[in-house]
Each structure stands twice: as C-alpha cells, then as structure tokens.
N, C-alpha and C positions, 0 to 999 in steps of 0.2 A: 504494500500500500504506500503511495507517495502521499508524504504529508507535508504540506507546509506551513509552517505559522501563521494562521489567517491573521490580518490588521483588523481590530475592531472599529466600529463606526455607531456611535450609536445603543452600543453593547450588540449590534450585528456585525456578522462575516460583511466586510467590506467587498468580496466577490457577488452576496449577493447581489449588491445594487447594477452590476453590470447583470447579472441573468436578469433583472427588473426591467432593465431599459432595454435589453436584448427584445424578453418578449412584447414590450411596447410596440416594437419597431414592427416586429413580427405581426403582429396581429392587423396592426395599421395597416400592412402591406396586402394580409389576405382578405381584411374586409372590403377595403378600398380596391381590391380586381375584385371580389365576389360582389358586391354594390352593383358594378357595372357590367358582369356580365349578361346578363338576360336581356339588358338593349342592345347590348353589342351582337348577343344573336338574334336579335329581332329585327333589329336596325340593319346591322353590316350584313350580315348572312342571310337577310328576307327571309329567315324561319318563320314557321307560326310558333302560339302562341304554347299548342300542348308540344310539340317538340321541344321546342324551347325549358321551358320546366321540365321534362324530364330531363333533360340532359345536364339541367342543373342541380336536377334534385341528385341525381346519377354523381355526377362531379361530389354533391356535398353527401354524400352518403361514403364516396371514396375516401374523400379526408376523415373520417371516422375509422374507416376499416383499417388503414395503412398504418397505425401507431403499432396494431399490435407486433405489425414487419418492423417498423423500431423498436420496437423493445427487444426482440427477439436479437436483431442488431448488437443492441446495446448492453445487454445483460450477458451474452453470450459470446460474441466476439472484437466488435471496437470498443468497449466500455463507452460507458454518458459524452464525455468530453469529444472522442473523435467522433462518434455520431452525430453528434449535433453539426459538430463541425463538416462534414463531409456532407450529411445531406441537406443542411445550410444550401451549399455548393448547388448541387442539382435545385433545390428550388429558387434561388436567386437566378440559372438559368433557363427554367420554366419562365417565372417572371419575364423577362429577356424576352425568348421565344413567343409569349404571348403578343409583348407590343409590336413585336417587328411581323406575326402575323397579320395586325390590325392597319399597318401602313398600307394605304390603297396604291399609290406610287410604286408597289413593288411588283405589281404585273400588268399596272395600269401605261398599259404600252403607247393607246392612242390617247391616250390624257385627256377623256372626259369625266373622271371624275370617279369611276365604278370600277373596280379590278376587273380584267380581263378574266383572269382565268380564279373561278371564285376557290375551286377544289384546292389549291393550293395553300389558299390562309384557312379552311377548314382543318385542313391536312395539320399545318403548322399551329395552329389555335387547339387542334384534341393532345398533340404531342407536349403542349404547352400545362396541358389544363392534366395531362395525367403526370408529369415531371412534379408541377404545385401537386399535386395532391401525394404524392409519395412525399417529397420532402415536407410541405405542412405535418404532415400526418405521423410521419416517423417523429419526426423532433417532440413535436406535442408530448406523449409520455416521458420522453428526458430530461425537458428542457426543469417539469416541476421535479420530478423525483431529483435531478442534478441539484436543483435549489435547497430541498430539503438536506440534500447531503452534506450540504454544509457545515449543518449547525454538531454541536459537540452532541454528547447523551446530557439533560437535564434544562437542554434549551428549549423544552417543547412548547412553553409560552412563547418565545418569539420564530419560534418554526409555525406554530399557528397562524401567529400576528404575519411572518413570510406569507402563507398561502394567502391570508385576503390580498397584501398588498401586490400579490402574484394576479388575484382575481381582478383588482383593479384596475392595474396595467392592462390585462387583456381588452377591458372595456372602454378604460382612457381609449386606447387605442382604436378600436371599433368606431366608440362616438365620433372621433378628429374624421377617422375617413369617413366615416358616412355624410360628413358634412362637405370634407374637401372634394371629393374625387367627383361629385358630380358639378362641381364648380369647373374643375380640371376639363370634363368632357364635354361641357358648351363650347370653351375655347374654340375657335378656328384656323384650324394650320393646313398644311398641304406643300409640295413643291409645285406641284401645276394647277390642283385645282384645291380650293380652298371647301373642308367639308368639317364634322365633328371629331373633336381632337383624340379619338383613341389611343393613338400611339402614344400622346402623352399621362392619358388618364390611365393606363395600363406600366407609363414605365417610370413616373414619379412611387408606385409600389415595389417595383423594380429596384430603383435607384437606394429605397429604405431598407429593401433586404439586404443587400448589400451593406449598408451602414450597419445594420444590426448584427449581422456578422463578424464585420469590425470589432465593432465593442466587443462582441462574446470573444473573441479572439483576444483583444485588448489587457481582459482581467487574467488572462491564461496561467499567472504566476501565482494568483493567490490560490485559484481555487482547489478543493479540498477534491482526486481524482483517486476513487475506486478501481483497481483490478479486475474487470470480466473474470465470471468464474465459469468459464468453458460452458459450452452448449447447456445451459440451464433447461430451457424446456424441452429441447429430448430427453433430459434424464427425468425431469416430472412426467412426462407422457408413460414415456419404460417404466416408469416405478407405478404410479396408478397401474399398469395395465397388468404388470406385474403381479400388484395386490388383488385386482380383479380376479386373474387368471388362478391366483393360487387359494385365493375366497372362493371359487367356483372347484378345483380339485379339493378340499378339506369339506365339503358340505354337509356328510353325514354325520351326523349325532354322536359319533366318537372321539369327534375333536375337540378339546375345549373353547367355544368359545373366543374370540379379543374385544379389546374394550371398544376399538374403531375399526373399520373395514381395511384402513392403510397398513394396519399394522400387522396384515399378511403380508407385509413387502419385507417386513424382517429379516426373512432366510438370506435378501442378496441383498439390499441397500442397507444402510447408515442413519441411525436414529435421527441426528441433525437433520438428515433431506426430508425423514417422512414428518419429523414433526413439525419443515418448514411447509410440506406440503398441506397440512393438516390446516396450517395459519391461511394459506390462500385460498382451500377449499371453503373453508369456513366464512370469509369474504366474501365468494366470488358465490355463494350460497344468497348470502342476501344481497345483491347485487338482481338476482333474478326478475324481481317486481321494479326494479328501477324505469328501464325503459320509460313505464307509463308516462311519467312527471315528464322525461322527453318532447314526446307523443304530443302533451300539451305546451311544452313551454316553445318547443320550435312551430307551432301555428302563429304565433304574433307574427311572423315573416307574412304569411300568405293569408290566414282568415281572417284575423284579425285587420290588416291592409285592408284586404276587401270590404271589413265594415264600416273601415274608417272611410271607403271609398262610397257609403251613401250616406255621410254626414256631412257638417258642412263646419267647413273649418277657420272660419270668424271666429278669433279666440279673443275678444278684446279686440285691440288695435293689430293684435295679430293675424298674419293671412298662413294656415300651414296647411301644404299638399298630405295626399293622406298617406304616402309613403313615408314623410317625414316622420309620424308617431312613432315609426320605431323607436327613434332617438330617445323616446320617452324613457325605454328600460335602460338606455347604458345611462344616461343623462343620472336619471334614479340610484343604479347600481355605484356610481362615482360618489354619491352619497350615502347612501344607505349604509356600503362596507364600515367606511369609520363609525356611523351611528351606533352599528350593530357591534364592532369593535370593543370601543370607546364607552359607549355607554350601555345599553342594553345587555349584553352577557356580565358586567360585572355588576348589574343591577340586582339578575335574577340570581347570582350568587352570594349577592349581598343577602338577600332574602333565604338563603339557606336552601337551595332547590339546585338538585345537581342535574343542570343541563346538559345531558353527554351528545355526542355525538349525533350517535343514532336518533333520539330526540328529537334533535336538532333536525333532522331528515325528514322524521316523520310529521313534524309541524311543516316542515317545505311542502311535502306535497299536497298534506291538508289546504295551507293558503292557495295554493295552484288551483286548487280543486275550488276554492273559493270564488275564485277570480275567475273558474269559468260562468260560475253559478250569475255572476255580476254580468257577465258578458250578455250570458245569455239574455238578463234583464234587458239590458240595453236593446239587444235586437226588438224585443216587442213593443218597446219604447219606437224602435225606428219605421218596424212593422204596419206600425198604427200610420205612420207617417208615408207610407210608401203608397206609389198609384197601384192601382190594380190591374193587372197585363193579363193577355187571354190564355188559358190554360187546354190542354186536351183539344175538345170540339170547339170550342167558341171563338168567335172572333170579336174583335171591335170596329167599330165604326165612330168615325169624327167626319161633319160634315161642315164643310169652308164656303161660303158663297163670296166669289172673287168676283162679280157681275156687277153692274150696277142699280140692278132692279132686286123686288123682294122674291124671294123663291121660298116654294112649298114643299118639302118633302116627306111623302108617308113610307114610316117604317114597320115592318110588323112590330101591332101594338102602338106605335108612337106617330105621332105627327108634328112635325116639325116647319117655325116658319121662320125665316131668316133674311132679315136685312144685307143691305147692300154691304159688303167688305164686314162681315161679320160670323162666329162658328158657333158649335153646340157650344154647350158648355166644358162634355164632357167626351171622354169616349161611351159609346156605349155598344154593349155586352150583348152580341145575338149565339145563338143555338146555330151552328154553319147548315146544319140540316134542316133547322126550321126557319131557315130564311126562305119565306116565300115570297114578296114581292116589295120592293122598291122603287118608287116611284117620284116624278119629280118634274113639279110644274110652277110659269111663272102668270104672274093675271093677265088674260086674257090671250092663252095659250094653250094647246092640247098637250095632255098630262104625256108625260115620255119613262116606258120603262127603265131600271138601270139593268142591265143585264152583265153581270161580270162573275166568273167565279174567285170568288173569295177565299183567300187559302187561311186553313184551319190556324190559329196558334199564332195570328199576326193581327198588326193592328192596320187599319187603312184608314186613307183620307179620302173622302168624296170631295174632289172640287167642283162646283156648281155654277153656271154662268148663264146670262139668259140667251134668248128665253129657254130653252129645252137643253143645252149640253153639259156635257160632265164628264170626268176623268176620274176612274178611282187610283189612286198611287198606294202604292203598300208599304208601307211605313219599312223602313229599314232600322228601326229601334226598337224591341221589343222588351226592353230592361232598362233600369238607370242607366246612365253613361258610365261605364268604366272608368277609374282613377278617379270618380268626382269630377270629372271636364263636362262642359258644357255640347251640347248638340245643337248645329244650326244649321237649317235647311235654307234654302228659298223658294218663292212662288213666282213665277214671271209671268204680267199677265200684258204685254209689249206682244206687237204682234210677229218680231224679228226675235231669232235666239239674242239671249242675253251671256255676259260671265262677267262672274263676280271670285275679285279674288280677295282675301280677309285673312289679314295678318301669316304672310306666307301661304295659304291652300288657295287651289283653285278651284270653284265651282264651273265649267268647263261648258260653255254651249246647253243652256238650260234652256227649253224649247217653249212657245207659247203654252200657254193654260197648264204650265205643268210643272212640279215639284223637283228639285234637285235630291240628290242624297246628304243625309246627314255628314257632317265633317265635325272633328271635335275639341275645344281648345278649353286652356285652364282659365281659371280663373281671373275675372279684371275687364276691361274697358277693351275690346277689338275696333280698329278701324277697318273697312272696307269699299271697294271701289268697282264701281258696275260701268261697264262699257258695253255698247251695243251698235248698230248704224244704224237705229233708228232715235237715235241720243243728239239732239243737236250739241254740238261743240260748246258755246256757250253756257250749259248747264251744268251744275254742281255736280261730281259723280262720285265724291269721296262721304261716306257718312259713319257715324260712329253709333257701334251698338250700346245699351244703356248696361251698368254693372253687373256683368252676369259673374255669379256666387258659383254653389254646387252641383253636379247634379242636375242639371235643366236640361231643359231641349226648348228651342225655339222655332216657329215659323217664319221667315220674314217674307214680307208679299211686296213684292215690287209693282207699282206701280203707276201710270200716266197723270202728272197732275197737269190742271189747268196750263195748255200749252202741251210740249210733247219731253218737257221733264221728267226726270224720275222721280216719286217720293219713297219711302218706306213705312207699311206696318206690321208690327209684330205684332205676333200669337202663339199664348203660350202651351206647349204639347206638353209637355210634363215640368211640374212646380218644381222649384230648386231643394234642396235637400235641406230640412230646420231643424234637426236635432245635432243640436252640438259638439263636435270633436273633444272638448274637456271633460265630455261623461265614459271617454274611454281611460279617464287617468286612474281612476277609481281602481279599474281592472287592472293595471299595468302596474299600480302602485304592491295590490297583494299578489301579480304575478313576481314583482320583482324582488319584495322580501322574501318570497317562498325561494327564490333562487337562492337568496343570500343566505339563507340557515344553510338551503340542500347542498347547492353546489357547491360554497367554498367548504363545509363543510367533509363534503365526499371527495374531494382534493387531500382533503388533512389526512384522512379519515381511512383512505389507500394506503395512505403514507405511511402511517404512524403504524396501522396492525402489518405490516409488508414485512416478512425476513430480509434480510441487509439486501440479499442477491437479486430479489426478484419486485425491488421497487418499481422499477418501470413494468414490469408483466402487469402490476393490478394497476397504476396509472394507465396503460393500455385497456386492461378488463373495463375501468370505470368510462373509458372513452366509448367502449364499444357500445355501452348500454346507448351513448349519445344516437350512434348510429342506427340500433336497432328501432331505437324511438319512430327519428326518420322516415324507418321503413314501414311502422306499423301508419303511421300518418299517412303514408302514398296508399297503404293496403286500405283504410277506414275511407281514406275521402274517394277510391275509385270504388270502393264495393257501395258502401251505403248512400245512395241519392235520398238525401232527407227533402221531406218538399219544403218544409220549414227549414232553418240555418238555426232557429233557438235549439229546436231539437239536438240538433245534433252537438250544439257545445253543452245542453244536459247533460245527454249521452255519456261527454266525454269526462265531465265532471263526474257524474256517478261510477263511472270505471273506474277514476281515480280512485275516488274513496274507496270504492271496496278493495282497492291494492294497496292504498294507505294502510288500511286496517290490519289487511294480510301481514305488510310489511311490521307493522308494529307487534304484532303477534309474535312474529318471527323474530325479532331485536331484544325480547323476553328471553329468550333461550342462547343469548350471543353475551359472553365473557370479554373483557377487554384484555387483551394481553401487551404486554411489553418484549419485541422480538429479541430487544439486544439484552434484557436480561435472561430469555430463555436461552441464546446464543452465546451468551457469559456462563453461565452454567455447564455447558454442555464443551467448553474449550477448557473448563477446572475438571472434569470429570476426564477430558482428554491426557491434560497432563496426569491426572491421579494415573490414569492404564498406563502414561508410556513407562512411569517410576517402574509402575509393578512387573511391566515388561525387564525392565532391566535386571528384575530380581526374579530369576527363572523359577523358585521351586515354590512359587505360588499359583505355577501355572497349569501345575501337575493335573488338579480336579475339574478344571472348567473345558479339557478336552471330551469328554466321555458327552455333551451336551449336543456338538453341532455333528454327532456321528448319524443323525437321523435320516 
C-alpha cells in the first residue's frame, strides 16, 4: 500500500478537494452534452420525436450499466487512481468526437448549410455517445469510493460530511450546465454558412473534461492509493458458486447443518473472502427494492416537463419555459444538503433518536412517494382547466363565419346563427356516426348541405361565407401545444394566395377561404408580415400579435378593410394555460428532500458497510439500481396507456409505498457492521497461525480434520 502523509485542510484530506472539483467538472461536462442532446437529434439529424428518446433513454441507461465494467477495472486490475485516470482519457475523447461530429462544414461540401452526407456524423455522434458512456460510467463508482479512501479509520463524521459535499458538486454542476449550454447553443457560428452553434455547445463540455482531469491529475501526490487485489469478482462469483454447488452435494439430513449458505465455500476459500462476501451479499440484498424510488425520481426529466408543459409559467415578474423547472431540484439540492447537514441531522440527535442510515432511506422514499401523491393533485387541479379534445368516435366541430352577411347553420340537435366575422363559442362534440345532417344557409338563400367526411378523433373548423359556401379544415391540433408554445394559424379570406411569415416560420401560399396549419412559438409579443399581389404597396403589412402566454392556439383571419388593405382578427381555439408553474414546487420541494436523506445517504451507506477490496463493486451495485429504475420507467410508460396522467403518478406512488414498507421490513433484520474492524480481527488471528506455524508440534492434531 503506498501511503502518503495527506496535508490536512480543514481537519480534511487536502486531496479531497481536488476529487470535489474533479467531479464538479465532470458532471458539468455530462449534463451540459446530455441537456443538449435530444435537439441535436431532433434538430441536426431530423429524427423524430420517439427515436429520438429512445436513443436517449438507451444512451442514459448505458451510463448506469458501464460503472459496474469500472469497478471491475478498478478493484481488480488498474486500482481507483489509474482508472479514473485512463478512462478520464476515452471520455474526454468521446467529448471530442461528439463536437466535431456536430460541425456541419465537415461534409458540407456545396456549402448550403446541411451536411452532405448525414450517415457520417450519425456514425461519429453513436461512436461518441458510447466512448461518454463507458468513461462517464466506469469512473462514476471510483471516482466516490477513491474519495472515501481517503479518510483514516475514525473519520467517519467527515467521510459522511465528504459524501454530501461529493453530492453537491455533482448538482452545483448539473445546475451551471443546464443553464449555460443552452445559452452556448443559440450562438451562431459556421465557416460558410452560419447555423446553431453545436460544435461549440458540445465542446465547451469537452474542453471541462479535460480540465477536470487536470486537476485529478494535479493532486496525484497527496492522495491516499490502494493496491488492486487481483480479479476480485471472479473469485466472488467461484466462491458463491462454489458454496452453491457444494450446498446442493451435502443436502441430505446427514450433514450438519451451517449457520449461512456461504459457509459451504469453507473446504476451498478463506474465511476473510467468505465473510467479505457475506458483507456484500447482505447489501446488495437490500438494494433489491431500491430501483422503485429511481423509477420515480428520474420522471421529473420527462412527466413531470410534460406537466409543466400545460401550465403557465408567469411566476411573478418571472417568464420560465417548462423545461426550465428542472433546475428547480438541483437549484433545491445546493440547499437542502447543508440544511440537512448543518442542521436537521444534528437536531434529530439532539433529541435522542438514532437516525441511521437505512432510516434515512426509508423516509427518502416515503417523501418521493409523497410528492407523487402532490403531483398527482396538481394534474386534477390542471384537468379541470384543460379543453376537452374528441376521444374514440367523436369529433368536434367549431364553426367560423368569414363572410360578410349573417349565416345559419343547423347541426344535429343545435342550430346555430352567426354574424359577420364571428364563431361558436365552442367546439362542439358530435357522435361521427350520428352525424346526420349539416346544413347551412344565409337570408334569402336556399339552404346548402355540408357534405364532408369527418375523421373520427379530430377537431374541425367549418369556415362559412355567403351566401351558401364552406370549407371544413381539420384542425391539425388535437392537444395543448407541446413545451407550452403557443399555436397560430391563419384564415385568408383575399381572393389571391397570401404568406405570412412571423418571427422566422413561414406560412407559405395560404389559399383563398382557407386555413393555414398551425406553427408554434414560445412565449411573448411575435411580429408578423403578410404579403400578397393583391396588397397594394402602400399599405401597412407588418402587424404584431397581442401577448401570447401558455398553451394557446390562435386563429388569425386576414382580412380586406375598407380599400384593399389588410387588417387582422383573432380567435381564440384553445385558452392559454392558468394554473401556475409555482404549484409544481411543492412536489419538487418533497421530491428533493426524499433524495437528500436517500441518495446521499446510499453513497455513504455503500461505502461504509463495503470490505476495503470491493468499495467500488457496491458503488457500482448502488448505481445499477439507478439504471434498473430507468428501465422499469421505459417498461410502465410503454405498457400502461392510463387515459388519465393523475392515474398513473397514483399508481406510481402506491408502488412506492408498498416497497417502502417492504424495504423497511427488511432494514429490521440488517446489523451495521464495521468492515475494517472485522478485517482487523481476522489479520490478528492471521498472525496468531503464522506464530503457531513456526512452532510445528502444535500442528500435530489439526491434520486428522481436512482428511474428509
């Protein structure tokens, strides 16, 4: 074992604080490309929307899997130090590899702007994205088990106080990039044609791996580097299998009995290994119901977005998009850790109650479970607030009279009479099969059928004009708008095509009497400009929409005023969204404490019950749960279409609980152990044999034993 006098700082390993700013660095680098990958395949690569997420979801299920291949690494053959060091290396140029995938200029040979040949940055973009995910992934286990190794035996107060400040780095860091890197990718760079600056929003992560290897390199002389002790998990695997195999040959009723199933491994392994095996198993045992809390705390990425995506995010004098709430939980977590630190743990010990670990866990995932419960509210909160879209058989109908005279229209059941430039109210809701006749006349006029089939499951617009004509358009929106952006159509009722372009989109040759498709933009004040050849020069053609918020959709109706200028009126298709983005903090508030008991605490909590050899094995096991979470999320949200969304964060709240409960049951039956005092024991007990070895004629009686 190389040791060196670590410099105190603090009363800490002075090394620590480089592995701190190490994983700072680190993590800023992998939030800040994983931020920005899902536009970059949506955007650069024109995937859709379900390829896209899985390939992401695929990617971040990788980086969970590949710690356990560093540990394996690291435990076994480069020890902590060169590992880190070496797959550092391949992920810094993963990093690399990704940006210089992202430069359009690299096969963009006629220089408009689009790569030539797109197979190429695919090609170099997957090679990129499985490079990051081995090296994120290996180091992950090391990088905390390397940390812990620093502290002497007795420092388990600031080996703890290490892990939070280990957890908060990881989230400082997260929070900075999730702010920066899409600032980074608005930019506009290019050498020939000027487009979104990927290559830079991919290699400012790049350029941080990089430094953060530096530093980890930097402290090289303090820190305190363990010995690999040869293939560790082959020899756990051979000895379990071992114990199996010779538990299955002794079965019958002649044999005495052992107190633990391993301790058939006797005949050929070393008490040391089985009773370090006995420490992991007993871990990697409650480990099993972990996953769940996963399961829920990684939907704030995706569900929870999504709800924030039909609220409306006027927080005050604040405007926040709904992808921004993420920020809410690390935002939280950069607090919470000291709180929880600092004050609350030594509160509930002041008060005499031993908060152990496990505890500690089981209140995590109770609050998660909490915070779904809260979510769920929320949704019916927003439920109430939401239009009503046609389901199964039914359609809707919205009827627009762009004419200038009064028109009459009888629908089954209703009859409708509408002024000049004026609509229903509503959509309204027909049976597609029991649509029997629609009809539509203006005074002094014969009534004229509508004759159109109606497709099930959509909304339409009847546009109406005298005396007798109509157009139905079929709504191309059959949901709120996605991300919270606003939807805006037009009506042109010029009797020349119009186009209208608003704030970068083009609405492109909109034909008389008849509706554009929806286009959709965030929130705020858009300008717009309509041009036609039936526009005299002379007239105004720039006009500005009025503040559109969440979640809307508009109509705007073009129209001829007095003379042969344009004016514009709106109409609205679906209301903006009014339930407030601040009633998700509630949930993000007891999702985030539930982290801070669970997660820093199952960091420690690896750590601490792990024999010396196989720290990174169970920081690997605890990762894996990460993953597994992941997977059950991709499994629940493609199996179960809930027609409700409250439903299903019930659902997943009541799952929790009952694995809460499980988990607690189980933590009843779990002893804390101390490995380096089992591990001290067992090197006194080593020397006591070699003495007696030396003095042969005590050796005489203990052969007649292994003659069996």
């Amino acid at each position: 074992m190389g040791m060196s006098k670590s410099q105190g700082c603090f009363g800490y390993p002075l090394s620590i604080f480089f592995i701190v700013a190490n994983e700072f660095c680190e993590r800023f680098s992998y939030y800040g490309m994983r931020g920005i990958l899902i536009l970059y395949f949506t955007n650069f690569f024109s995937w859709d929307d379900n390829m896209s997420t899985a390939i992401y979801h695929t990617f971040v299920a990788l980086c969970y899997l590949t710690p356990i291949l560093g540990a394996l690494i690291a435990d076994s053959w480069l020890g902590k130090f060169k590992t880190i060091v070496s797959l550092s290396i391949v992920y810094t140029i993963g990093q690399a590899v990704i940006s210089v995938s992202s430069i359009n200029d690299l096969t963009d040979h006629n220089h408009d702007g689009t790569p030539d040949s797109l197979p190429v940055h695919v090609a170099l973009s997957m090679i990129g994205l499985a490079l990051i995910a081995l090296g994120t992934g290996g180091i992950k286990p090391c990088v905390s088990a390397f940390g812990g190794d620093q502290f002497e035996e007795g420092q388990e107060k600031r080996r703890n106080r290490f892990f939070s400040m280990f957890y908060l780095a990881i989230n400082a860091g997260s929070l900075l990039s999730t702010i920066i890197t899409p600032m980074l990718r608005v930019q506009q760079c290019g050498i020939h044609s000027k487009q979104a600056c990927y290559p830079l929003a991919f290699g400012v992560p790049a350029a941080l791996m990089a430094v953060a290897l530096i530093v980890f390199i930097l402290g090289s002389g303090m820190y305190k580097k363990f010995q690999p002790q040869g293939n560790i998990m082959g020899k756990v695997a051979k000895c379990i299998h071992f114990a199996i195999k010779n538990r299955f040959r002794h079965r019958s009723k002649a044999f005495p009995k052992r107190e633990h199933w391993l301790d058939w491994a006797k005949e050929k392994y070393d008490e040391r290994l089985i009773s370090q095996i006995k420490m992991v198993m007993r871990v990697m045992f409650l480990y099993i119901p972990l996953p769940m809390f996963w399961a829920l705390f990684d939907q704030q990425g995706s569900r929870w977005t999504l709800q924030a995506a039909t609220m409306s995010g006027k927080i005050g004098a604040l405007e926040i998009q709904p992808d921004q709430m993420q920020t809410v939980n690390a935002i939280l977590i950069v607090i919470m850790v000291p709180i929880f630190d600092a004050v609350l743990y030594p509160l509930i010990a002041k008060c005499g109650l031993n908060f152990t670990s496990l505890k500690k866990m089981t209140v995590g995932m109770f609050l998660a479970s909490l915070a779904f419960v809260v979510a769920a509210i929320v949704q019916v909160e927003i439920d109430k607030t939401l239009p009503v879209f046609p389901k199964g058989n039914e359609i809707q109908i919205k009827v627009l009279n762009i004419g200038n005279t009064t028109m009459n229209i009888s629908l089954p059941g209703e009859m409708v009479t509408l002024d000049s430039l004026s609509q229903t109210n509503a959509y309204m809701t027909f049976d597609v099969n029991k649509l029997t006749s629609i009809n539509i006349s203006s005074p002094g006029s014969p009534v004229t059928a509508v004759t159109d089939d109606f497709k099930q499951g959509q909304r339409h617009t009847l546009l109406v004009w005298a005396p007798n004509h109509y157009r139905v358009v079929k709504d191309d929106l059959n949901q709120k708008p996605k991300k919270g952006e606003n939807g805006i159509r037009f009506v042109n009722t010029f009797n020349e095509l119009i186009t209208v372009t608003m704030s970068g989109k083009i609405y492109a040759n909109v034909s008389s009497n008849n509706a554009s498709n929806y286009q959709f933009f965030p929130s705020g004040v858009k300008g717009f400009t309509i041009s036609s050849t039936e526009i005299p020069p002379q007239c105004q053609s720039n006009f500005n929409t009025f503040y559109l918020e969440f979640g809307s959709a508009y109509t705007y109706l073009v129209r001829r005023k007095n003379g042969s200028c344009p004016e514009v009126q709106s109409f609205e298709d679906i209301s903006a969204n009014t339930v407030n983005m601040a009633l998700q903090i509630p949930q993000y508030f007891l999702l985030t404490c539930g982290e801070v008991v669970f997660s820093v605490t199952g960091l420690e909590f690896s750590y601490s019950q792990a024999p010396s050899n196989m720290k990174s094995v169970l920081q690997a096991g605890w990762l894996l749960t990460v993953a597994i979470g992941n997977i059950i999320v991709l499994i629940v949200a493609g199996a179960g279409q809930f027609s409700k969304q409250w439903a299903e964060y019930i659902l997943f709240a009541a799952l929790l609980l009952v694995v809460c409960i499980i988990f607690a049951i189980m933590t009843r039956f779990y002893t804390y152990i101390n490995p380096a005092e089992i591990e001290a024991q067992f090197d006194e007990d080593e020397k006591k044999k070699s003495l007696e070895n030396s003095n042969p004629y005590i050796m005489l009686g203990a052969n007649s034993q292994t003659q069996m």
